[in-house]
TIGUSE-148089 format. One line per 4 residues: for each residue z, y, x of N, C-alpha, C. Coordinates in steps of 0.2 Angstrom, whole numbers, plus 5000, padded with zeros to 4 digits. Each point is the difference from the previous one (the first is absolute). Layout:
Z:Y:X:Z:Y:X:Z:Y:X; ...
% end
This chain:
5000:4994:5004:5000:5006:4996:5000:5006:5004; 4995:5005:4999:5000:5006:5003:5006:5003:4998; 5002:5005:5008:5006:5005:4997:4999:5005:4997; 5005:5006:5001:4997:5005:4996:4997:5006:5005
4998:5002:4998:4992:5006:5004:5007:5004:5001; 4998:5003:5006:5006:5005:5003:4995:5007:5004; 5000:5005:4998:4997:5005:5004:5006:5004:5003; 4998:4999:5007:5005:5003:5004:5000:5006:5002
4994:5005:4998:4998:5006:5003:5000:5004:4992; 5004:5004:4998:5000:5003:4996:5005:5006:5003; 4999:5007:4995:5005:5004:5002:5000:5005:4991; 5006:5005:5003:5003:5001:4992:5002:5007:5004
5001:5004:4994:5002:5008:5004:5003:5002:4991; 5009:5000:5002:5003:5001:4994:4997:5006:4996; 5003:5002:4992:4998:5004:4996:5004:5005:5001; 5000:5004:5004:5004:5005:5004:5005:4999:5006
5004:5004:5002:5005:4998:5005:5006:5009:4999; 5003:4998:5006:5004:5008:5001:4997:5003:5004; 5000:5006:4998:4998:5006:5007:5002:4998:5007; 4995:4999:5002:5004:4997:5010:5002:5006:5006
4996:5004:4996:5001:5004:5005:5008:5005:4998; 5004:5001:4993:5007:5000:4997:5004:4994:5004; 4997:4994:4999:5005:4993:5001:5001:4999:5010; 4992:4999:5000:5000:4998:5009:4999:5008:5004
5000:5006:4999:4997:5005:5005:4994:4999:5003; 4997:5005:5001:4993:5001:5002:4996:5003:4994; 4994:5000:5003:4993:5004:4995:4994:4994:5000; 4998:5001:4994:4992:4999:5001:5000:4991:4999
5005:4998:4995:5000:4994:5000:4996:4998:4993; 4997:4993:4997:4998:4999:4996:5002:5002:4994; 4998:4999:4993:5002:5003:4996:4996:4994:4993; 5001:5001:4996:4997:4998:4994:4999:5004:4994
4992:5002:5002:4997:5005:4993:4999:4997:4996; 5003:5000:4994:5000:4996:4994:4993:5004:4994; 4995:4996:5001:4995:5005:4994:5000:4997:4994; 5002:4993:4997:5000:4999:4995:5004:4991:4998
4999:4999:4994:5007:4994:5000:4996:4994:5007; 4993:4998:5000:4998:4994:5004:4998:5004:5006; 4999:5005:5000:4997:5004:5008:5004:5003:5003; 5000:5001:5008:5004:5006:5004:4995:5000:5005
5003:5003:5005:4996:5002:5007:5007:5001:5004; 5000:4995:5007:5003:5003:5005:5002:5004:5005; 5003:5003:4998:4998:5006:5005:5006:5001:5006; 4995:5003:5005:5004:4999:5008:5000:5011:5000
5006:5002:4999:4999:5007:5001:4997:5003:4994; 4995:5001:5002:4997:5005:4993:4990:4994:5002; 5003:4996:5001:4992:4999:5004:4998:4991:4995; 4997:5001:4996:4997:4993:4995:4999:4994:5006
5005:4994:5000:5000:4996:5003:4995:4993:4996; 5002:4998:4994:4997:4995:4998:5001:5000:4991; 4995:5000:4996:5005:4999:4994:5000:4992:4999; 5005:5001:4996:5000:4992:4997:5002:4999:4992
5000:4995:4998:5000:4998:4992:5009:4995:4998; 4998:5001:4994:5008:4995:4999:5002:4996:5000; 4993:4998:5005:5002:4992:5003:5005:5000:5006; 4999:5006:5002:5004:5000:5007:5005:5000:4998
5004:5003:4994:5007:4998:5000:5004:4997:4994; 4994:4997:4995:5001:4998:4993:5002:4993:5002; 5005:4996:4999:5000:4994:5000:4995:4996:4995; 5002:5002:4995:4994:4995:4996:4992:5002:4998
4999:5004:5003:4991:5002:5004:4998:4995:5005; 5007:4999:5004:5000:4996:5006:4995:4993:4998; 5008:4999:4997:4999:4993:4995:4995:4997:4997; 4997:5007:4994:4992:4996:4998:4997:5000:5005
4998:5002:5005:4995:5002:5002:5001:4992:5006; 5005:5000:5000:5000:4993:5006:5000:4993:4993; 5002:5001:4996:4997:4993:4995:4993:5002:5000; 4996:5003:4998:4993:5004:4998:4996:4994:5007
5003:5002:5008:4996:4999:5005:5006:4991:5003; 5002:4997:4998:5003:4993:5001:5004:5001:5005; 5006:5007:5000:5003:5000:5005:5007:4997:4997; 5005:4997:5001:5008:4998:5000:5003:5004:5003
4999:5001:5006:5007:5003:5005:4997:5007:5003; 5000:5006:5000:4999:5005:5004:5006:5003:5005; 4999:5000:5007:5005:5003:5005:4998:5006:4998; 5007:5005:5000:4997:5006:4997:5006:5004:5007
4994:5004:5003:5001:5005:5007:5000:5007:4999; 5003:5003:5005:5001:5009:4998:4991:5002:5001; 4999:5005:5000:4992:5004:5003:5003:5002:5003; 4995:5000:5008:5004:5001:5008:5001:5007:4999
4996:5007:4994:5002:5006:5000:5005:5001:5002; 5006:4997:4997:5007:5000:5002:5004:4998:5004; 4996:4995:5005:5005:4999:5007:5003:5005:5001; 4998:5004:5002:5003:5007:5001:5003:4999:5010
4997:4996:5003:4999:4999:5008:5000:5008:5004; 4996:5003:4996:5000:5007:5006:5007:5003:4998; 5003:4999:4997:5008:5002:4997:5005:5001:5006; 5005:5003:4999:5005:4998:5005:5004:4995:4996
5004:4996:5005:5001:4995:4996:5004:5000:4994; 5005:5003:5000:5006:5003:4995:4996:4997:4993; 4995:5007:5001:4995:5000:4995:4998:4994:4997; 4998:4999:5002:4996:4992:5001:5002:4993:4996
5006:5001:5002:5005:4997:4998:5002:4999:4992; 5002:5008:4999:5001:5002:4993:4994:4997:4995; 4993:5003:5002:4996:4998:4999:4998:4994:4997; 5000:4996:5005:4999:4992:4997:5006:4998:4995
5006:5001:5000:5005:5000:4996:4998:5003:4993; 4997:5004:5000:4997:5002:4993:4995:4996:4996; 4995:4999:5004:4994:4996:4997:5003:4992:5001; 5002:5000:5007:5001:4991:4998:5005:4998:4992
5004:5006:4998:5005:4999:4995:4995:4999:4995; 4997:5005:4998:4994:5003:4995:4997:4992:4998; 4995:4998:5006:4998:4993:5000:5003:4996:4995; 5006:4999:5001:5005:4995:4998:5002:5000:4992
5000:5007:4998:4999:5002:4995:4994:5001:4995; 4995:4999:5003:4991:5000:4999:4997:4994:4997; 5001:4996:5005:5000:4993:5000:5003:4994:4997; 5004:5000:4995:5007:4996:4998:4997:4994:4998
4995:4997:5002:4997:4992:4997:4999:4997:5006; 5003:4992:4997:4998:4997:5006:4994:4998:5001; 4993:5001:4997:4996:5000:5004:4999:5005:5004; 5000:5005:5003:5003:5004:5002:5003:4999:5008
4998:5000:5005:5005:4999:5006:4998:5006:5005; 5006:5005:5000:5001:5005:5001:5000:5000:5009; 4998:5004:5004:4999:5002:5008:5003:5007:4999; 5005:5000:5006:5000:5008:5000:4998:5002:5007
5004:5008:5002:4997:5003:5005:5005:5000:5003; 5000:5001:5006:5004:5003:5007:4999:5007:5005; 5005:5003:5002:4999:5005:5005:5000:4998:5006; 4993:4997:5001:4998:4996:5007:5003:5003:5005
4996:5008:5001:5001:5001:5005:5007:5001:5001; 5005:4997:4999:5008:4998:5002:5000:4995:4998; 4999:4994:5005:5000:4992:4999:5008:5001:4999; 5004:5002:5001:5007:4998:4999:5000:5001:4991
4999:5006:4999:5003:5001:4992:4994:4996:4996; 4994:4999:5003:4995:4994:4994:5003:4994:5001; 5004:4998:5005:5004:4991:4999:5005:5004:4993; 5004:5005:5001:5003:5001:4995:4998:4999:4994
4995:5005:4997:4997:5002:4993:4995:4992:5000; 4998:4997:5004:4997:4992:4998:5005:4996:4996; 5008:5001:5003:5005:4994:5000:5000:5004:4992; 5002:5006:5000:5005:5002:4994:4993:4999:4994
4993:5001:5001:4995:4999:4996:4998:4990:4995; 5002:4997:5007:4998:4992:4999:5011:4999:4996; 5005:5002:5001:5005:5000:4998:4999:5001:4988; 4996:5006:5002:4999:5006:4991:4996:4995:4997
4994:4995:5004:4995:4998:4995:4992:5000:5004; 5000:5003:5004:4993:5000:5003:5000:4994:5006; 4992:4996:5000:4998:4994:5002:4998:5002:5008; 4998:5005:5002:4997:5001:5007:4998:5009:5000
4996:5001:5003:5000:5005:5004:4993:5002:5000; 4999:5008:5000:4991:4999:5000:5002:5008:5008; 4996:4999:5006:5001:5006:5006:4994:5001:5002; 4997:5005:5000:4996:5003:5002:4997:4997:5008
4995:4999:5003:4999:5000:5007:5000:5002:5006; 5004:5007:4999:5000:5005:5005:5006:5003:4997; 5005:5002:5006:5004:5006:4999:4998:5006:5005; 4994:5003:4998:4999:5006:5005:4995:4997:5005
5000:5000:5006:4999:4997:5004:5003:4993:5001; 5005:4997:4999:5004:4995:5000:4997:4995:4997; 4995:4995:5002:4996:4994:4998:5008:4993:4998; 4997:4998:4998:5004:4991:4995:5003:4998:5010
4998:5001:5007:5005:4997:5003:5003:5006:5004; 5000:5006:4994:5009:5002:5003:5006:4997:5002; 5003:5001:5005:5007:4995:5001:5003:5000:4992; 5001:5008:4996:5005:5001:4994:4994:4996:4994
4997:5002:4998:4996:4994:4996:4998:4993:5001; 5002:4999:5006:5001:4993:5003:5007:4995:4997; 5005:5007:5002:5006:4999:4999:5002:4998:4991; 4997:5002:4997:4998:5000:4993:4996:4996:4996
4995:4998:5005:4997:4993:4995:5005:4994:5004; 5002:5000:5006:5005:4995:5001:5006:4999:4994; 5003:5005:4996:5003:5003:4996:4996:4995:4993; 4997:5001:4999:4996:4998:4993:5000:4993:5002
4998:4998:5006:4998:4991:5001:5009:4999:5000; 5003:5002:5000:5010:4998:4999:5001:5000:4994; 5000:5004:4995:5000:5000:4995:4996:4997:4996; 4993:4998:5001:4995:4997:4997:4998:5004:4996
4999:5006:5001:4995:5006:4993:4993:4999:5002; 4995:4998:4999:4994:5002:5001:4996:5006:5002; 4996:5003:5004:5000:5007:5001:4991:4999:4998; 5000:5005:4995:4992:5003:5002:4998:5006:5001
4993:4998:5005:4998:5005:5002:4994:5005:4999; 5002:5006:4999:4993:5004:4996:4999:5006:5004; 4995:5000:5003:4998:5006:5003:5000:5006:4995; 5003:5007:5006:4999:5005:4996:5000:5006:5005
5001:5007:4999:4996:5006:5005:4996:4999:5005; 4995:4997:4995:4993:5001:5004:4997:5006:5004; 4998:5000:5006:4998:5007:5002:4994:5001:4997; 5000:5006:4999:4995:5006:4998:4995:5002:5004
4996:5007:4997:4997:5002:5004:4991:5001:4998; 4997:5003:5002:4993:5003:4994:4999:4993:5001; 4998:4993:5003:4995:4996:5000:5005:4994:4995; 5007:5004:5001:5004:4994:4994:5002:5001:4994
4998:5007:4998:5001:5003:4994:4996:5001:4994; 4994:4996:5000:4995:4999:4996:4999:4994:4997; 4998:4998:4997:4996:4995:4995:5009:4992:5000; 5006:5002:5000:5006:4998:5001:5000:4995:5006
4997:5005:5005:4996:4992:5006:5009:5001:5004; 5005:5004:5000:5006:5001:5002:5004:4990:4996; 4997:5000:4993:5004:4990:4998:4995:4998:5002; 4992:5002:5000:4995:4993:5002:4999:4999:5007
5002:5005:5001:4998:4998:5010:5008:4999:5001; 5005:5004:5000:5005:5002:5002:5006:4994:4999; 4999:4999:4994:5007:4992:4998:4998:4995:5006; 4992:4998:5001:5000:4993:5002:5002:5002:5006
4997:5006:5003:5003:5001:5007:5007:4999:5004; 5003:5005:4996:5010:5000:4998:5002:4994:5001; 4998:4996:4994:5003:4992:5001:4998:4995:5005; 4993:5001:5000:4998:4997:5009:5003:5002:5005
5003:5006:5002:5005:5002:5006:5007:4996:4998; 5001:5001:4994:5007:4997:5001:5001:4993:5000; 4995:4998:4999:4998:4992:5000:5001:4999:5006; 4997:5002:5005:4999:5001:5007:5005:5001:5004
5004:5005:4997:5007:5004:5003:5005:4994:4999; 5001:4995:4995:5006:4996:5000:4997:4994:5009; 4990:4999:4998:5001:4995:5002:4997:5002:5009; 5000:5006:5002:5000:5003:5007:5006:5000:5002
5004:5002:4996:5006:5004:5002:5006:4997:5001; 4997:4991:4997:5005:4995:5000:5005:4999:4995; 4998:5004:4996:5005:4999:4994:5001:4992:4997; 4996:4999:5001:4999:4993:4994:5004:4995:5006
4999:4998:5006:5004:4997:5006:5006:5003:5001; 5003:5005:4997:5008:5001:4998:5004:5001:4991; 4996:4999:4996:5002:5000:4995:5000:4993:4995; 5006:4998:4998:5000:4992:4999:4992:5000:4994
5000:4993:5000:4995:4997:4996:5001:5000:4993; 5005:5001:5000:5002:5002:4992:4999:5004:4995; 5001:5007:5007:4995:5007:4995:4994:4999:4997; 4999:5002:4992:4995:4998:4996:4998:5008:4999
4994:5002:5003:4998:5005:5001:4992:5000:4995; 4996:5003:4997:4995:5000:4997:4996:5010:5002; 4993:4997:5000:4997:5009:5002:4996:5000:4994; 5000:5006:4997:4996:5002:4995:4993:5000:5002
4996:5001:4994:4992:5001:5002:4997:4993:5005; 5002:4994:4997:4997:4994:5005:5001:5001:5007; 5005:5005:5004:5002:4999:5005:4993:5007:5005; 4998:5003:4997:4995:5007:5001:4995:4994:5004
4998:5005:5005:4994:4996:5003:5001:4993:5007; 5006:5000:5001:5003:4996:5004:4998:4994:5000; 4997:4997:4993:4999:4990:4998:4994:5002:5004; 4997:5004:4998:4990:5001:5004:5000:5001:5007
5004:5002:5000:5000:5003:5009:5005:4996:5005; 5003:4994:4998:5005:4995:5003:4996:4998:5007; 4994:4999:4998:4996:4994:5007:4999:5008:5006; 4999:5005:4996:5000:5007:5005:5006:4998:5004
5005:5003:4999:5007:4997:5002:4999:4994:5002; 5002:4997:4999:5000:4994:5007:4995:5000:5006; 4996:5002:4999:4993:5002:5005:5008:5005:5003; 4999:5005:4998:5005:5007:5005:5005:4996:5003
5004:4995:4996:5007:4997:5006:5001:4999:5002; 4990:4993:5000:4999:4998:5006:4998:5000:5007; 4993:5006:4997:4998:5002:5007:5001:5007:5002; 5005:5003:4994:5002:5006:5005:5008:5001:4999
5004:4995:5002:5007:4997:4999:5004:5008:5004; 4997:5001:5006:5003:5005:5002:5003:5007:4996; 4995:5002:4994:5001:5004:4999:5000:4998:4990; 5000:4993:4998:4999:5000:4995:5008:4995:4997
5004:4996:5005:5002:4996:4999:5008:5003:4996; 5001:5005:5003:5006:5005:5000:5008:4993:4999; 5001:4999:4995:5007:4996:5001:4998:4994:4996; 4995:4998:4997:4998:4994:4997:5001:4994:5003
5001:4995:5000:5003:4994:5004:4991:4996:4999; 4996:5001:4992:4996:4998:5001:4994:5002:4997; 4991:4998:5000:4997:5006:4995:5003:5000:4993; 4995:5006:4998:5001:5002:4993:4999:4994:4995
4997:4996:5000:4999:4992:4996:5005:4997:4999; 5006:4999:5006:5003:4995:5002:5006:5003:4993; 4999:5006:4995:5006:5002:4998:4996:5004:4992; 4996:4993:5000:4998:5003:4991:5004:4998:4996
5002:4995:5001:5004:4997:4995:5010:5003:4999; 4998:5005:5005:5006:5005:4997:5003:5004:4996; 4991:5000:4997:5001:5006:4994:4996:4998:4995; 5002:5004:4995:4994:4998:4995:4996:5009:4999
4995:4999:4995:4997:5004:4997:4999:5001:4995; 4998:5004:4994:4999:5000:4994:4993:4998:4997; 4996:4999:4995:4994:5001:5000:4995:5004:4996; 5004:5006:5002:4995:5006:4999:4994:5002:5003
4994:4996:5000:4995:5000:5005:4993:5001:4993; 5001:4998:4996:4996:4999:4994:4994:4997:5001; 4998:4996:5005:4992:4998:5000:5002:4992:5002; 4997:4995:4996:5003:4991:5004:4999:5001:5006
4994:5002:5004:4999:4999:5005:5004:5002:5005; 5004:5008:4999:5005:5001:5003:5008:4997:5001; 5002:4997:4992:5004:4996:4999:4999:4995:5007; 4994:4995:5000:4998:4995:5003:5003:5000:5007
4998:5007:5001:5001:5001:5010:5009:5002:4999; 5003:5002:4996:5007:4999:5002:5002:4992:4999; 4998:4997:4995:5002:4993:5001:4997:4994:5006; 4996:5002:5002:4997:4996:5005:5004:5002:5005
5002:5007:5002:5004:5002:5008:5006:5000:4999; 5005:5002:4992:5008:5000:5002:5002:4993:4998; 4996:4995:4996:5001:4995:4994:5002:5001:4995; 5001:4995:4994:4999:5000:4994:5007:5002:4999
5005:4998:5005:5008:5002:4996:5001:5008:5004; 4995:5004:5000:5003:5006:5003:4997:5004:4995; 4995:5000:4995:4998:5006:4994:5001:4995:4995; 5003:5008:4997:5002:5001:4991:4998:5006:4999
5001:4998:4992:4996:5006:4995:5005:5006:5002; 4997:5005:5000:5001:5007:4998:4996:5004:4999; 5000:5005:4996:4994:5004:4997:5002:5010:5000; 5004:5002:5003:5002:5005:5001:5003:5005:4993
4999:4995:4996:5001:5003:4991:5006:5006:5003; 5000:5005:4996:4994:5001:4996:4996:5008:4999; 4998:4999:5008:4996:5005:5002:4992:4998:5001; 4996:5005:4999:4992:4997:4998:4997:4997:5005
5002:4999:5008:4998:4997:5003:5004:4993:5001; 5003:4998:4996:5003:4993:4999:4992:4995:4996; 5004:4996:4998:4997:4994:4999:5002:4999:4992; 4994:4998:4996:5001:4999:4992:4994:4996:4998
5001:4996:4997:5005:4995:4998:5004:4999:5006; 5007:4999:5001:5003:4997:5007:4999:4993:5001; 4998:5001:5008:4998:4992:4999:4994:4997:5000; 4995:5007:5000:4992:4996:4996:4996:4997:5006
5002:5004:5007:4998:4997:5006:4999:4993:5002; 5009:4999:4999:5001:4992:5000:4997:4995:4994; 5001:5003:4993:4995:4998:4996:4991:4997:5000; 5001:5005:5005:4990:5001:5000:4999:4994:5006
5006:5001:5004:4997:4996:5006:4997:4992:4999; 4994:4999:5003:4999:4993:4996:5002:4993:5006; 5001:5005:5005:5003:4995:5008:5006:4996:4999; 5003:5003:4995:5007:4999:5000:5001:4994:4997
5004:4996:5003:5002:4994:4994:5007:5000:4998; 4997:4997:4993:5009:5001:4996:5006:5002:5004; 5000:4995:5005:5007:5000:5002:5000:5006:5002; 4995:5004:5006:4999:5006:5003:5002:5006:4997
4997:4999:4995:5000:5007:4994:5008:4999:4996; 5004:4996:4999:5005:4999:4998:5005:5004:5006; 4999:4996:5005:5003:5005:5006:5000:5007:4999; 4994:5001:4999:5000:5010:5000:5002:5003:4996
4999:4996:4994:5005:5003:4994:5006:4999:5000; 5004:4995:5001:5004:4999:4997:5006:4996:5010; 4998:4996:5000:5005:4999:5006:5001:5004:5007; 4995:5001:5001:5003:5005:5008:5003:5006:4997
4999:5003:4995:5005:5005:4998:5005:4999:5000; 5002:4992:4996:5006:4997:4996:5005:4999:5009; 4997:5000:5002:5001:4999:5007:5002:5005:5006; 4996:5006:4997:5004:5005:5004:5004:5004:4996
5002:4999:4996:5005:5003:4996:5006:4994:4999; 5000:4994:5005:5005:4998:4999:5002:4994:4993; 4993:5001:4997:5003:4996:4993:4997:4995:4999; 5002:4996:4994:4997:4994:5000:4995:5000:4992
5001:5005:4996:4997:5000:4994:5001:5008:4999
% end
């Protein structure tokens, strides 16, 4: 018997919050324009960030819409708008304490499995706000893949997914502060050029940087967006480790190959034959569905990828829907 369809990649942005800039100090924080009972628009300062509809914070919007498309279980993750990483940390802190609470309150069904956020950039207080998070009711963790400069093998983010492999939260990972700039601010080439790249460094940065040779094997980690361009460009990399180890090897014990099956990915690629090349190079227990719901560059019907793939054999497609998720979230149903 198949389990039930799990999309691991979803995100939610409550039906208002507190004034941050009243609660945590500072200016020019997020806000929520409210235009009408199912619309708003995000707003960062006075400057239109994204609008969204009342699926992003309607529970049972959620709900048709995930019966409508054969989902069971949605992991439901903050919108990285709000890390709030350039913050000092104080801030930061407060911060995720507002929304991660909101979540909890947003969310109240168990199909439903709530992630919260962290003030990375102070690995000491995100072991805290994880513990007290995973203690209230949330399943894992969604972090950004950069703190500023600070790539996934900072010693203090290192310190902190070793943190989560203790605890056993699951961490995922979704690129966000893309760079900018005239050739990146047009036709949205800042998500289509820019995600895949972001997650492709950091892909690289755990496994250059030696991350994954000091972090137990139990860390259940997953990268958003099928893992960016990293699954296509693997054989590139291990060419670099090999014949340019002087300058490519950095603290890896071994190539980039030897450590696919560290991570998993999601299957936001939307074409089978994309699908294909993540399952031929991480394997078939390392991608599950996610669909990015419920922003218009997500995936609708969720799932249709895997649906459409015709490669797939039952057991295969059962895996993506339904087991590797159940798996990285630690459950059994």
């Amino acid at each position: 018997m198949a389990g039930p369809v799990v999309d691991v990649h979803t995100h939610l942005v409550p039906k208002g919050w507190p004034d941050l800039a009243a609660r945590c100090g500072g200016t020019g924080w997020p806000w929520l324009r409210v235009d009408s009972e199912r619309a708003a628009m995000i707003m960062v300062g006075e400057t239109e960030f994204r609008p969204i509809g009342a699926e992003a914070w309607d529970a049972s919007t959620r709900l048709a819409d995930m019966d409508a498309d054969g989902v069971d279980v949605q992991v439901v993750s903050p919108t990285p708008v709000f890390f709030s990483y350039d913050r000092p940390a104080g801030q930061a802190v407060k911060v995720a304490r507002i929304f991660n609470d909101l979540t909890l309150e947003t969310v109240r069904h168990d199909r439903f499995v709530p992630f919260c956020q962290v003030p990375l950039q102070d690995p000491e207080a995100a072991c805290e706000e994880v513990d007290r998070c995973l203690a209230n009711g949330h399943a894992g963790v969604e972090i950004g893949n950069h703190v500023g400069d600070r790539d996934l093998d900072d010693a203090g983010i290192v310190m902190f997914l070793r943190h989560c492999a203790e605890v056993g939260a699951p961490v995922f990972v979704h690129p966000w502060d893309m760079p900018g700039g005239p050739r990146l601010d047009r036709w949205m080439a800042r998500w289509l050029t820019g995600m895949p790249a972001e997650t492709h460094l950091s892909v690289l940065a755990l496994v250059l940087g030696g991350v994954f040779d000091r972090v137990p094997e139990t860390l259940r980690l997953c990268f958003a967006h099928g893992g960016g361009s990293f699954p296509f460009w693997l054989g590139r990399a291990d060419n670099a480790w090999h014949r340019r180890g002087d300058v490519v090897r950095g603290r890896s014990a071994h190539p980039p190959s030897h450590y696919v099956d560290r991570f998993s990915v999601d299957s936001v690629v939307f074409d089978p034959a994309a699908l294909r090349l993540l399952v031929d190079v991480l394997g078939d227990d390392q991608v599950m569905v996610g669909s990015d719901y419920p922003y218009p560059l997500g995936e609708r019907p969720v799932g249709k990828v895997v649906h459409d793939a015709e490669f797939l054999s039952p057991e295969q497609r059962d895996k993506l829907l339904s087991g590797n998720a159940l798996r990285f979230l630690g459950r059994t149903r």
